[in-house]
C-alpha positions in Angstrom: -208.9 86.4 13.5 -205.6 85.3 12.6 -204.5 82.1 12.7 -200.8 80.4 12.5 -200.6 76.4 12.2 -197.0 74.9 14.4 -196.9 71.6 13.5 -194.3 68.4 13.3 -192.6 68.0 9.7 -190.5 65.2 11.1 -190.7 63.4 14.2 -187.7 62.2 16.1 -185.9 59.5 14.7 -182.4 58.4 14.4 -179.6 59.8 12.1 -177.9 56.7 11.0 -175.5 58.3 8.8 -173.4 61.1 8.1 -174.5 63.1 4.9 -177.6 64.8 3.0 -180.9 64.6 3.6 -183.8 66.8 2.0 -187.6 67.6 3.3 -190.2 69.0 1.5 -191.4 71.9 3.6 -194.8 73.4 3.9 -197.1 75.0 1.2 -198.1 77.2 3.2 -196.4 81.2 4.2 -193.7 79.6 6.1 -192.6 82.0 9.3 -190.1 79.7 11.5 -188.3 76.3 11.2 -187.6 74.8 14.7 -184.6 72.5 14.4 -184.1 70.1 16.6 -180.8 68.5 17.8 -181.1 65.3 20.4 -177.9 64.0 20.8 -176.3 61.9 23.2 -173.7 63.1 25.3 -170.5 61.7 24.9 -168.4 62.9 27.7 -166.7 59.3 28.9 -164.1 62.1 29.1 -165.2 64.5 31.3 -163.4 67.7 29.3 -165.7 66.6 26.3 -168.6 68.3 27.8 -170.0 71.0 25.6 -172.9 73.6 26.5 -173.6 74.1 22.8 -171.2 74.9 20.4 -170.2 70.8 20.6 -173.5 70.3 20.1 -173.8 72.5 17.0 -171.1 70.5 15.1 -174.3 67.9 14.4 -175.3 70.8 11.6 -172.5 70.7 8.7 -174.8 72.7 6.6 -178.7 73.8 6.5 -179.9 75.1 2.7 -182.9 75.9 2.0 -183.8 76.3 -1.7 -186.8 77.7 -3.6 -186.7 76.3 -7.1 -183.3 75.1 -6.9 -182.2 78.9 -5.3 -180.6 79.7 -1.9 -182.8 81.6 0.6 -180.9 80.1 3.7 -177.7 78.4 3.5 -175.4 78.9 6.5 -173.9 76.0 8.9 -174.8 75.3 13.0 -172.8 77.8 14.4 -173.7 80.5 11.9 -177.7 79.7 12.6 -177.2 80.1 16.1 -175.2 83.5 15.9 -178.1 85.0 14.1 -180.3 83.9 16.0 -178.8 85.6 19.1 -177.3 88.2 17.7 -179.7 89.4 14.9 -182.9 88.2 15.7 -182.1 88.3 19.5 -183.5 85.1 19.7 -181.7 82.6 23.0 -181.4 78.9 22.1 -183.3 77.2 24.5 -182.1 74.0 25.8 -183.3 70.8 27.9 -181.4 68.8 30.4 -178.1 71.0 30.0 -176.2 68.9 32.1 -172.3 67.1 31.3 -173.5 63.0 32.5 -172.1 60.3 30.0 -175.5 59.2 27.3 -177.3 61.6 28.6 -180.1 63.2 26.1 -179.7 66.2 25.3 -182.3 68.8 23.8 -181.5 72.2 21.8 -183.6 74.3 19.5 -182.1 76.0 16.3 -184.7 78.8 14.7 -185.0 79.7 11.1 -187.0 82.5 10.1 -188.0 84.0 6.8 -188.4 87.4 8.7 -187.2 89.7 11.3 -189.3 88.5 13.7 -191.7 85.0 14.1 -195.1 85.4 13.5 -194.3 88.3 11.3 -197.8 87.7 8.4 -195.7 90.6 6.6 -192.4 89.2 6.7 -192.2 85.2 5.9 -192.2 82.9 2.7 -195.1 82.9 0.3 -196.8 80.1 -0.8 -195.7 77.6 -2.7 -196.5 74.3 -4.0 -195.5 71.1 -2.6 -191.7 70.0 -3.8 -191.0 74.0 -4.7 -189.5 74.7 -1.2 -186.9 72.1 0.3 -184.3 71.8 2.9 -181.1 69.9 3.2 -179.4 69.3 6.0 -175.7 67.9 5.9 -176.2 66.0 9.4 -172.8 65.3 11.2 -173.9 61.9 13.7 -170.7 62.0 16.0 -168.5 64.6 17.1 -166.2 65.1 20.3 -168.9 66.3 22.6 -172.0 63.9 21.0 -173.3 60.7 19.1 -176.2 58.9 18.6 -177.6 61.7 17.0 -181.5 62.0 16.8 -183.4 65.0 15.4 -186.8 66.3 14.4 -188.3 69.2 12.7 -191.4 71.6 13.4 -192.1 74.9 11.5 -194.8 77.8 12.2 -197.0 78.1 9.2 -199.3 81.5 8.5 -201.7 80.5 6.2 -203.6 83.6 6.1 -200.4 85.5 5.5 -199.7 87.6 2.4 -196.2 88.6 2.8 -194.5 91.7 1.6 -191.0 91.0 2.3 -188.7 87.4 2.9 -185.2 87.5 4.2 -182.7 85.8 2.7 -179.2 85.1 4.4 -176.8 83.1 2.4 -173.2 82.4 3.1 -169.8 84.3 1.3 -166.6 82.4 1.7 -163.1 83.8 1.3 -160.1 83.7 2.3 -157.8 87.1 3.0 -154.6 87.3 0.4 -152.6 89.5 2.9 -152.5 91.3 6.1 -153.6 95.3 5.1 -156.6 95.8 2.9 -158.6 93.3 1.7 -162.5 93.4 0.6 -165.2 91.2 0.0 -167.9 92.1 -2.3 -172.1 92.0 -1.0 -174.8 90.6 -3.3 -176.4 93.8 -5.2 -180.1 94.1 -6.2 -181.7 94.0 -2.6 -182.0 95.8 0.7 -179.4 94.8 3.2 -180.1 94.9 7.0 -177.1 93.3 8.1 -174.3 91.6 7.5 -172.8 88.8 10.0 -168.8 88.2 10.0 -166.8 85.4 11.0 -163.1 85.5 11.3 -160.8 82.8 11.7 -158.7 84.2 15.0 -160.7 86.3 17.3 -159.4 89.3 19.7 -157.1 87.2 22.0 -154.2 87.4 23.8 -151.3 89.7 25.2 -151.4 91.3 21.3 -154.6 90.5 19.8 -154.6 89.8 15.8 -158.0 89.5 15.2 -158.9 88.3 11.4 -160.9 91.3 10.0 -159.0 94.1 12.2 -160.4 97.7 11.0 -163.8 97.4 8.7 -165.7 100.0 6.8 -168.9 99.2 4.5 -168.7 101.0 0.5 -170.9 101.8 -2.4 -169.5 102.7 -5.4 -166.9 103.4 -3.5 -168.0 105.7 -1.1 -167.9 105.1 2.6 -171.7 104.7 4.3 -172.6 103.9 7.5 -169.8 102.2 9.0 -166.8 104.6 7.6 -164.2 102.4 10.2 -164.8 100.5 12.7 -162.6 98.0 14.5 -163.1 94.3 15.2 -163.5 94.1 19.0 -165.5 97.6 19.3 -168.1 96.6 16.3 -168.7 93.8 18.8 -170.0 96.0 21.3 -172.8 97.4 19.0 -174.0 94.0 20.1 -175.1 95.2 23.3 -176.3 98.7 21.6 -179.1 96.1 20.4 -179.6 94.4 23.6 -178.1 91.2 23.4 -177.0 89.5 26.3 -173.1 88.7 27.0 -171.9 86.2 26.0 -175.2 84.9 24.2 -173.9 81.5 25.2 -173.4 81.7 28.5 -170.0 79.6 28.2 -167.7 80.7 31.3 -165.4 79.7 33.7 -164.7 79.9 37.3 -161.5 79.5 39.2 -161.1 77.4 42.0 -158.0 76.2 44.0 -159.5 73.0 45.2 -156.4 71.8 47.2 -157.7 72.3 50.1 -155.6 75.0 51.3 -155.4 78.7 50.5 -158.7 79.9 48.3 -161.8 77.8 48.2 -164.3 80.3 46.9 -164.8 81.2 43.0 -163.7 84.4 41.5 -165.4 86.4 39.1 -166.4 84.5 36.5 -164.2 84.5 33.1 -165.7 84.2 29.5 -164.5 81.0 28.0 -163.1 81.1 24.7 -166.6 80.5 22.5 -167.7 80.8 19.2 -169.4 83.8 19.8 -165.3 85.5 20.1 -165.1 85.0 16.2 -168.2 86.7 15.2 -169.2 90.3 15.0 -172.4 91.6 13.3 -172.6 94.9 11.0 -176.5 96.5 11.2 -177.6 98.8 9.1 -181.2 98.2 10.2 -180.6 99.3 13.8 -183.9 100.8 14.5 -185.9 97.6 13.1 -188.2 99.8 10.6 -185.4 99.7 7.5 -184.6 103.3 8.2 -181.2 102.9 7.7 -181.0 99.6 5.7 -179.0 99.9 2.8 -180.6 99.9 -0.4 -178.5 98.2 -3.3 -180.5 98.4 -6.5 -178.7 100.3 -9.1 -175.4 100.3 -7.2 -172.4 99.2 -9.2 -170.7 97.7 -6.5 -171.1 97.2 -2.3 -168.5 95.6 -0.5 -166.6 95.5 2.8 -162.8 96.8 2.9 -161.1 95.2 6.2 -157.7 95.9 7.3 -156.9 92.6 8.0 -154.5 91.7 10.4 -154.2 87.9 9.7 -154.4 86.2 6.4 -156.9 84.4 7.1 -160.5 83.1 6.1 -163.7 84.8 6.4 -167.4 84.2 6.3 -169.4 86.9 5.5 -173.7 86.6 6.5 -175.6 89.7 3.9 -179.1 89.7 5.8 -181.2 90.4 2.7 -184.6 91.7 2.2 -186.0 90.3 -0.6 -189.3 91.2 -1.7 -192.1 88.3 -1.9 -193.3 88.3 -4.8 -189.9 87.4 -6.5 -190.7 84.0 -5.1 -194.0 84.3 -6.9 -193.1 84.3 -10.5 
């Protein structure tokens, strides 16, 4: 029978400082790594109040590194977009509510595979001081302060992986409006890419970042031969993801006391979900249509960008396991 081992790497304790800090991480096949953010409100000022995405600012970056190399390194908001919107995973949250010092509760996943629990799809062994995190904590933005944390991770110690997925972060900034591209790591099977775009689909004449996007190899079109920023979005809910993944909305009220007193339909408040969209190539979960890369001179995205602007770009990367074992 199969065992997996969740246990605490770091119990809660206080972040005194902004800044660095590393942990070793288990030395066993490593599946998930539950981060958790508990935070005091700070919301003396009642339009401080943040659901989540305030709360996310506490996660200025997350690396993790085998032998000094990148298998994860992506900031809060980025973690929690592919959570929901690649690995359909919610955040789950306790005592959601906006009262000043309260305690707050939220739980960032990292996996090393496309799903948790996955004994074909995490990180191999290793030995102790091989595998490492670092997380750039931030201990006090608008919505929080007094930050406290702690770590648990899901550990399969029977497991002898085939595959481990690496997501790593791209950073650039557009030269112009009109064509721009960005070029994707080669050598690896791609199952996704995530994109973030500074100015989302908004407005009387939305000007969203990336505007019209197409995926090529060697210059060929594949897959996504055009697509535009706000439909791409809605391959989202192709996938089954819930909108918005956030659940940040508003309601209108006219609380005068005269005229309307009940709520209208509900309106999507402006959240960070609006500036991502994710590209899958893997859209029937069995790598039927992921994009294979060795012996490919060149992938990259073209965008027809209609702000000159910067960009993140998320390659979801299947890497095979014993790579980590040399």
């Amino acid at each position: 029978m199969a065992q997996f081992i969740h246990s605490i790497l770091q119990t809660n304790r206080l972040i005194a400082a902004d800044g660095d800090q590393v942990y070793d991480l288990p030395v066993n096949p490593l599946s998930v790594i539950l981060l958790h953010l508990s935070p005091l409100n700070e919301t003396s000022t009642i339009g401080n109040y943040s659901l989540i995405a305030g709360m996310l600012s506490a996660l200025d970056n997350v690396r993790v590194d085998h032998k000094g190399s990148a298998v994860v390194n992506l900031n809060g908001y980025d973690l929690a977009m592919l959570a929901w919107l690649w690995h359909g995973c919610p955040i789950w949250q306790s005592n959601a509510l906006e009262t000043d010092d309260d305690r707050r509760s939220i739980v960032i996943p990292i996996m090393f595979g496309r799903n948790p629990w996955d004994d074909k799809e995490c990180f191999p062994e290793t030995k102790k001081g091989e595998l490492q995190m670092t997380v750039t904590w931030d201990i006090a933005d608008t919505a929080f302060d007094g930050l406290r944390i702690s770590i648990e991770t899901i550990e399969l110690p029977d497991a002898v992986p085939d595959y481990v997925q690496k997501v790593t972060t791209l950073a650039q900034t557009f030269a112009a409006i009109g064509q721009n591209d960005v070029d994707l790591p080669i050598g690896n099977v791609l199952r996704a890419v995530l994109l973030w775009g500074t100015t989302s689909y908004a407005g009387a004449t939305p000007a969203p970042t990336w505007g019209q996007m197409q995926v090529l190899v060697d210059n060929k079109q594949v897959l996504y031969s055009a697509t535009d920023w706000e439909v791409a979005r809605g391959i989202h809910g192709l996938m089954g993801r819930q909108f918005p993944p956030s659940f940040e909305h508003i309601h209108s009220v006219d609380a005068a006391g005269v005229g309307r007193e009940d709520v209208l339909e509900p309106q999507m408040a402006l959240s960070k979900d609006a500036y991502y969209s994710l590209l899958p190539f893997d859209v029937t979960r069995d790598d039927k249509y992921s994009l294979e890369t060795a012996g490919s001179g060149r992938v990259h995205l073209r965008a027809t960008a209609e702000a000159a602007e910067a960009v993140r770009v998320l390659p979801i990367e299947r890497v095979q396991a014993s790579t980590f074992l040399e």
